[in-house]
C-alpha positions in Angstrom: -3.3 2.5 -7.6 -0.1 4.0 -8.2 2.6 3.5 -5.6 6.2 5.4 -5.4 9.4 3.8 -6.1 10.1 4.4 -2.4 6.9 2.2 -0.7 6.4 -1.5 -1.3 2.8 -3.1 -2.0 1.2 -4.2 1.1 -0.6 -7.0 1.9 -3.9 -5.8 1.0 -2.9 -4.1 -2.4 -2.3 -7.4 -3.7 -5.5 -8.9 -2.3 -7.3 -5.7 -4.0 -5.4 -6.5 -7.2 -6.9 -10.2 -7.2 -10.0 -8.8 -6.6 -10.0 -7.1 -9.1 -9.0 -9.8 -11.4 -11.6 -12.3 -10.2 -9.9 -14.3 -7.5 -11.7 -14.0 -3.9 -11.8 -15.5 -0.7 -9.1 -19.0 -0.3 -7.8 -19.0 -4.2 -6.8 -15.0 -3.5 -5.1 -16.5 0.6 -3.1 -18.9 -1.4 -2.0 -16.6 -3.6 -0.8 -14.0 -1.6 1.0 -16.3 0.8 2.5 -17.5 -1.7 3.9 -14.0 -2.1 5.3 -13.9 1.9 8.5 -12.8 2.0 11.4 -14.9 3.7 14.9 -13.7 4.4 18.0 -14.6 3.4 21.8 -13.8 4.2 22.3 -12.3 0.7 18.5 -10.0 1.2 20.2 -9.1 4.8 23.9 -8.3 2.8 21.7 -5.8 0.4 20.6 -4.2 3.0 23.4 -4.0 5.0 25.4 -2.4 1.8 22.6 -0.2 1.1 23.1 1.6 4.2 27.1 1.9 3.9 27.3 -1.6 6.5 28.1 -4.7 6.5 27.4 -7.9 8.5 30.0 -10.4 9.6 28.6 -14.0 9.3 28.0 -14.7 12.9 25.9 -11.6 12.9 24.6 -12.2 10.0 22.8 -15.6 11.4 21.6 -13.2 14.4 20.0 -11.0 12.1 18.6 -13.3 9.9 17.2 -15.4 12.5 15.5 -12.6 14.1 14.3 -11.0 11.2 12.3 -14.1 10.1 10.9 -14.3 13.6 9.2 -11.2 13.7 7.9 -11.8 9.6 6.8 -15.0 10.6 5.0 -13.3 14.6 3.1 -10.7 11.6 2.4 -13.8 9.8 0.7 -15.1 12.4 -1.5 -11.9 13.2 -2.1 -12.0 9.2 -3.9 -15.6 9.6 -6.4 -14.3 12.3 -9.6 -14.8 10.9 -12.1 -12.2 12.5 -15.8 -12.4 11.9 -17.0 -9.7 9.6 -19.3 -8.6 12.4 -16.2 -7.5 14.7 -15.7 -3.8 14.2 -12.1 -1.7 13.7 -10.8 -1.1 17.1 -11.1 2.7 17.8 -7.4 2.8 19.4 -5.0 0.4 19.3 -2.6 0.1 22.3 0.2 -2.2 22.9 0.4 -4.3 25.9 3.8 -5.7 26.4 3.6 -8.6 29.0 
């Protein structure tokens, strides 16, 4: 499972990869959310420099704050357990309320 230097792994590559190596099921969880990401002023600085930017520190807490809000809202969707019995949705459409 070869990825480009471009792409990051996901989620489920590194659950495969435990898989693979013999942890399942709550050791393989704890393991790979053990691997969530958080963000920091100097991860939001690379970025910023990486696309010819910069942040000024009161921006820089904006960001920051509202980048770790949305990784910790996919968290959240990443923790629903769904029986196995619940099938793929066919379409997926996003209901803003």
């Amino acid at each position: 499972m070869a990825t480009p230097s471009d792409q990051t792994v996901s989620r489920r590559d590194i659950l495969q990869i435990l898989a693979a190596l013999g942890f399942t099921g709550a050791a393989a969880d704890r393991l790979a959310a053990a691997a969530a990401p958080t963000v920091s002023p100097d991860t939001l600085r690379g970025a910023a420099s990486l696309l010819s930017g910069g942040f000024d520190d009161d921006r820089l807490r904006v960001a920051q704050a509202a980048v770790q809000r949305n990784l910790d809202q996919l968290q959240a969707v990443r923790d629903l357990e769904l029986p196995d019995a619940v099938e793929p949705a066919p379409v997926f459409q996003v209901r803003r309320s």
